[in-house]
N, C-alpha and C positions, 0 to 999 in steps of 0.2 A: 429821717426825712431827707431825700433828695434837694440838692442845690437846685432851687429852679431860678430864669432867669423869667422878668417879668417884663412881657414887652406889648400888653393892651391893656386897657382898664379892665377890662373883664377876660379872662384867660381862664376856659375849661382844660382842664388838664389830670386827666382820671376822675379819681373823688376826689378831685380840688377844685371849689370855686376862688379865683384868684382876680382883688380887689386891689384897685392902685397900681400907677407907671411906675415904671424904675427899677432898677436892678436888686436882688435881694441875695443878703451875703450872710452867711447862717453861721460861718467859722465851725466851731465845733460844738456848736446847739444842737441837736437834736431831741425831736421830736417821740417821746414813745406809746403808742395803740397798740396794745395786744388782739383787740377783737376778741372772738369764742375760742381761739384757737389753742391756746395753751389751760382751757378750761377757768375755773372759778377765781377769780384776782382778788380774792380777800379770805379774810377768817369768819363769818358771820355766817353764825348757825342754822340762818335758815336756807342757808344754800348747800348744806352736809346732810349726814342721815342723822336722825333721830340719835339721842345719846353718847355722840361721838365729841370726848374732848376737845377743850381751846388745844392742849398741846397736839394731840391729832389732826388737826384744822391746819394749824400752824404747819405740821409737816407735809401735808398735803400741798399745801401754798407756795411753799417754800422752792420741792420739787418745781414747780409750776413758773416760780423765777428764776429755777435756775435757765429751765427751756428756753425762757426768753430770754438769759441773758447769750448761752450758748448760741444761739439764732442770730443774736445782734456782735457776735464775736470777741463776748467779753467786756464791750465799751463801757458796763455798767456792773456793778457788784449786784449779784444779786442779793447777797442778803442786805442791802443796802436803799432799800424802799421806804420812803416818809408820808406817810398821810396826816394831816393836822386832823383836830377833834372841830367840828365848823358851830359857832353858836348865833350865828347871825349878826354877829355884833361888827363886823368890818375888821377885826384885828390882822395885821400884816407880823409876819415874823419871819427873819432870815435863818435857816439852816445852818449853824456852824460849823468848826473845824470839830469844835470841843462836842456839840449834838451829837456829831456820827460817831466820835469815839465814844460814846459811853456806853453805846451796847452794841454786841453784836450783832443784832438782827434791830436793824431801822426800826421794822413794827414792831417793836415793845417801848421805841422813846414817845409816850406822849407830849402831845403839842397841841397846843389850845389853840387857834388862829383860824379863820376864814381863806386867809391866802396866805402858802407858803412859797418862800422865796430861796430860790437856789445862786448861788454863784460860781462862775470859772475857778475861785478857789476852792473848792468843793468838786473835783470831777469824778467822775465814776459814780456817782450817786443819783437814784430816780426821787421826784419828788412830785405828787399826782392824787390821782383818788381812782377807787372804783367806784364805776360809774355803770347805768344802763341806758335810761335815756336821756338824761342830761347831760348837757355841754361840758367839759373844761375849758376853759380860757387861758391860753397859753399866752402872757407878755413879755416880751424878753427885749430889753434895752441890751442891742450889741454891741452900742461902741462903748459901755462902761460893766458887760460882762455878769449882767444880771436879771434873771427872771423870775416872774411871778406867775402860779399856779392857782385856779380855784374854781371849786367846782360850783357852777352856776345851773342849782337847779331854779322850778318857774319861782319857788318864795323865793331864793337868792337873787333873782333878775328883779324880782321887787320890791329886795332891798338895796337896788342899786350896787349890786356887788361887782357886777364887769366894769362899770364905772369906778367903782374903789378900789380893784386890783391895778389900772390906770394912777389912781392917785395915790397908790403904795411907792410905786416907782420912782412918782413925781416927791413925794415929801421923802422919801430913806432914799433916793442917790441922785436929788436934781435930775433926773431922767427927761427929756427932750421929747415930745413925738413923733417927731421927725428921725427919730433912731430905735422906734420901739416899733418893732417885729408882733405882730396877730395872728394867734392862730384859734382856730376856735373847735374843738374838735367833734366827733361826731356823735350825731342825738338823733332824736325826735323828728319826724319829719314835719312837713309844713302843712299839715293836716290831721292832726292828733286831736281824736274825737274825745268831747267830754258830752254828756247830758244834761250838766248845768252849767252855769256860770261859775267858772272856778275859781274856791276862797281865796286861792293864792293873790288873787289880778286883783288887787286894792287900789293901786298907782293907773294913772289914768292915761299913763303911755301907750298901756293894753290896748284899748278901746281905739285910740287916738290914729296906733300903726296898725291895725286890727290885725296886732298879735293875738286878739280873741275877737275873734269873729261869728256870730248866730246866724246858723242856716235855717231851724226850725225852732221847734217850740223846745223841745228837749235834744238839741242838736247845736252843739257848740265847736268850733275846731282851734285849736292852739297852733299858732306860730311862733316859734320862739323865736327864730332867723329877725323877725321884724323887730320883736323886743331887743336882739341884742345889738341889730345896726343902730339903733334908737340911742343907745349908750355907747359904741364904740361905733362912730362914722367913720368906713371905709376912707374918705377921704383925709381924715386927720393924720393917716399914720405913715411909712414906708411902704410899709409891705403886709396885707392883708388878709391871709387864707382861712377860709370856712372849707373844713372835712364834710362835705354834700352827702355823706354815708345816711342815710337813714335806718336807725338802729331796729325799728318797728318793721320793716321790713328786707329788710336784709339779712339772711342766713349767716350771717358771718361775726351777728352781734346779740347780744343776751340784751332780750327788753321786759323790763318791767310791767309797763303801761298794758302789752300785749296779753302779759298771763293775768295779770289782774282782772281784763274784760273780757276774759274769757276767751281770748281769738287765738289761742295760741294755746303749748304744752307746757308742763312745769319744766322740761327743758327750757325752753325761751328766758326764764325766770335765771336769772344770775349776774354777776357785773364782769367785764374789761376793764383795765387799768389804761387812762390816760396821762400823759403826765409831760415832764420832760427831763432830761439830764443834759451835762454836760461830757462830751467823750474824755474817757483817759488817753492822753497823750501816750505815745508806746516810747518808750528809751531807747537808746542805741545802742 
C-alpha cells in the first residue's frame, strides 16, 4: 500500500475511502490484496477439479505466491503465508520467531486463533485469510510495531470480533488508539441481497445501523460497512481506510454470495488473499 497523506475527514482516493485528519505514517507495514489476479489463494478442494491431491493443491498455490511475491519484489517470502483456524471464540495469537521456523511452508503450521498477529520482528512474513466477500480488518499499532489480522465475516461481526481484534492490541501490547492504523479490506457491497432475514444478525446493531435493512417481503439487503463503523468508529483511531472494492461486482475479485445466487459463473466462485506483512529490510 501506498504512503497516503491524509488531509480531510473524508478523502476518496481510488478504492480508498479515507476516515480521519492527520498524517498517516505506515513505515514498513504493508498492506497485501491479491484480488482474481494471481488466481485461487488457498488449498480448499472446492476451488480445484474433482480428485486432485492436498499436495497438488498445495503446488498449485504455492506457484501462485510465488507470483505475488515476485510482483511485490520479494518484500515477502512466499512460502511464508499464515492463516489461523477461526472458531469464534475471540482468541488473539502472535506469530513467532520460533512459528515460522518450524516449517517450511507457513501453510502446514496450524494455529488455532480468530486473530493473528504479526510483528516488525517477523518481517518477510504474510499473515491474512482467503477471503471472497468478507472483510479482513487490518489493525496495526505503529508506534510499538504490531498488527492484528481477522477475517470478519457477517457471524464474525456478530460476535463482535472487529471490536476484539481492537482489544487484542489493547490487552497483549497496551496499544493506544490514537496510534492504531484501520484498514478494512475489500467485501461485499452495501447492498448484498438476502430473501430472509439472515441467521447470522442476532446482535441488535444490525437492525439499529440497518446493517440489515427490508425492502420487501422476501427482500432483505446487508451492509456490512455500517456493522463495522458500529464497532470501529472512524473517529477513535489515526488513520482509518475502508478498500470501497465491492467484491460482488467487481471483475477483479472472486465472490461467493454471487455464484451461490446464482448471478454469476463458477468462475466468480474462489477466494483473494487479504492480509498484511511487514517489509524485509534489504542490507547493504
Amino acid at each position: 500500500m501506498e504512503n497516503l497523506n491524509i488531509r480531510e475527514n473524508i478523502l476518496k482516493k481510488g478504492h480508498y475511502a479515507i476516515y480521519k485528519q492527520g498524517p498517516a505514517s505506515f513505515k514498513n507495514l504493508r498492506i497485501l490484496n491479491t484480488g482474481n489476479k494471481y488466481g485461487i489463494m488457498t488449498t480448499n478442494a472446492l476451488f480445484y477439479e474433482d480428485g486432485m491431491s492436498f499436495d497438488e493443491r498445495k503446488a498449485i498455490f504455492l506457484e501462485c505466491r510465488k507470483k505475488v511475491a515476485a510482483d511485490n519484489n520479494y518484500a515477502f517470502d512466499p512460502y511464508k503465508f499464515y492463516i489461523p483456524k477461526q472458531d469464534g471464540k475471540g482468541k488473539a495469537v502472535e506469530l513467532t520467531r520460533d512459528m515460522v521456523e518450524a516449517y517450511e511452508d507457513g501453510w502446514d503450521l496450524d494455529i488455532e486463533a480468530d486473530i493473528l498477529i504479526t510483528t516488525d520482528k517477523v518481517p518477510g512474513v504474510v499473515v491474512g485469510f482467503p477471503v471472497a466477500d468478507c472483510p479482513v480488518v487490518v489493525a496495526s499499532d505503529l508506534k510499538n510495531g504490531v498488527t492484528a489480522t481477522a477475517h470478519c465475516s457477517a457471524a464474525m461481526i456478530d460476535n463482535y470480533l472487529p471490536k476484539m481484534t481492537i482489544e487484542s492490541l489493547q490487552s497483549m501490547y497496551n496499544s493506544k488508539k490514537e496510534d492504531i492504523f484501520i484498514y478494512i479490506g475489500a467485501h461485499a457491497g452495501k447492498d448484498w441481497p438476502y430473501d430472509r432475514y439472515p441467521d447470522f444478525a442476532s446482535e441488535s446493531f444490525w437492525k439499529k445501523t440497518e446493517a440489515v435493512k427490508q425492502v420487501s417481503a422476501n427482500d432483505f439487503r446487508i451492509n456490512m460497512d455500517n456493522a463495522l463503523l458500529y464497532q470501529l468508529p472512524p473517529e477513535e483511531y489515526e488513520t482509518y481506510i475502508i478498500n470501497t472494492d465491492n467484491t460482488r461486482t467487481n471483475p477483479n475479485y472472486y465472490s461467493h454470495s454471487v455464484y451461490n445466487n446464482g448471478e454469476g459463473p463458477k468462475e466468480k466462485d474462489g477466494r483473494h488473499f487479504e492480509g498484511a506483512y511487514y517489509q524485509k529490510t534489504k542490507r547493504l
